[in-house]
C-alpha positions in Angstrom: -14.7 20.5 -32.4 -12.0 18.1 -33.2 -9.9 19.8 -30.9 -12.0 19.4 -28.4 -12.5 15.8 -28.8 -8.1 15.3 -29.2 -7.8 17.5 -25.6 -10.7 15.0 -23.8 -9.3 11.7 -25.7 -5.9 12.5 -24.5 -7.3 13.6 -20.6 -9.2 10.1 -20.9 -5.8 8.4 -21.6 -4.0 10.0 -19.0 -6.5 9.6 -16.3 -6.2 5.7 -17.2 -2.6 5.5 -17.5 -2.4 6.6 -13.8 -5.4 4.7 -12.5 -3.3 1.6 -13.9 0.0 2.5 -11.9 -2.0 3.2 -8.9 -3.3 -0.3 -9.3 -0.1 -1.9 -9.7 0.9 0.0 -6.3 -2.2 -1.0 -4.5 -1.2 -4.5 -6.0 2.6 -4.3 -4.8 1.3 -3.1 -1.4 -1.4 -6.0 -0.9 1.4 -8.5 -1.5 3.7 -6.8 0.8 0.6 -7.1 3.8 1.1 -10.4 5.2 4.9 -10.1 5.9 4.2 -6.5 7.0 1.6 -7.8 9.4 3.7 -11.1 10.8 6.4 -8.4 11.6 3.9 -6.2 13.4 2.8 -9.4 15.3 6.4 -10.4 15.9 7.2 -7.5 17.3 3.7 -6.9 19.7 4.9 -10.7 20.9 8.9 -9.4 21.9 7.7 -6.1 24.0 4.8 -8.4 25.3 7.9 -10.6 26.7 10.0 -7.4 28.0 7.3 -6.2 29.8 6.7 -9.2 31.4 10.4 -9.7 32.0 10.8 -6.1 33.3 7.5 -6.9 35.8 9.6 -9.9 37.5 12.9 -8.2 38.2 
């Protein structure tokens, strides 16, 4: 029995240890949104200009 309760104590820690990293990389990735999304703007905004410039010649 103590066996048993070793193998599921040590599964429990394990399964805790990587929910923990994946929420530092959910974390990491949440901070890295806003600049991500500007970028994504910026760069909707400069082939929204090219187009328009391409339209005139």
């Amino acid at each position: 029995m103590k066996t048993n309760l070793n193998m599921v104590t040590s599964r429990r820690k394990e399964l805790l240890e990587l929910i923990a990293a994946a929420a530092d990389e959910i974390a990491s990735i949440d901070r890295n949104l806003p600049i991500l999304y500007s970028q994504a703007l910026e760069e909707d905004l400069l082939q929204s200009e090219e187009n328009a410039l391409a339209q005139t010649c």
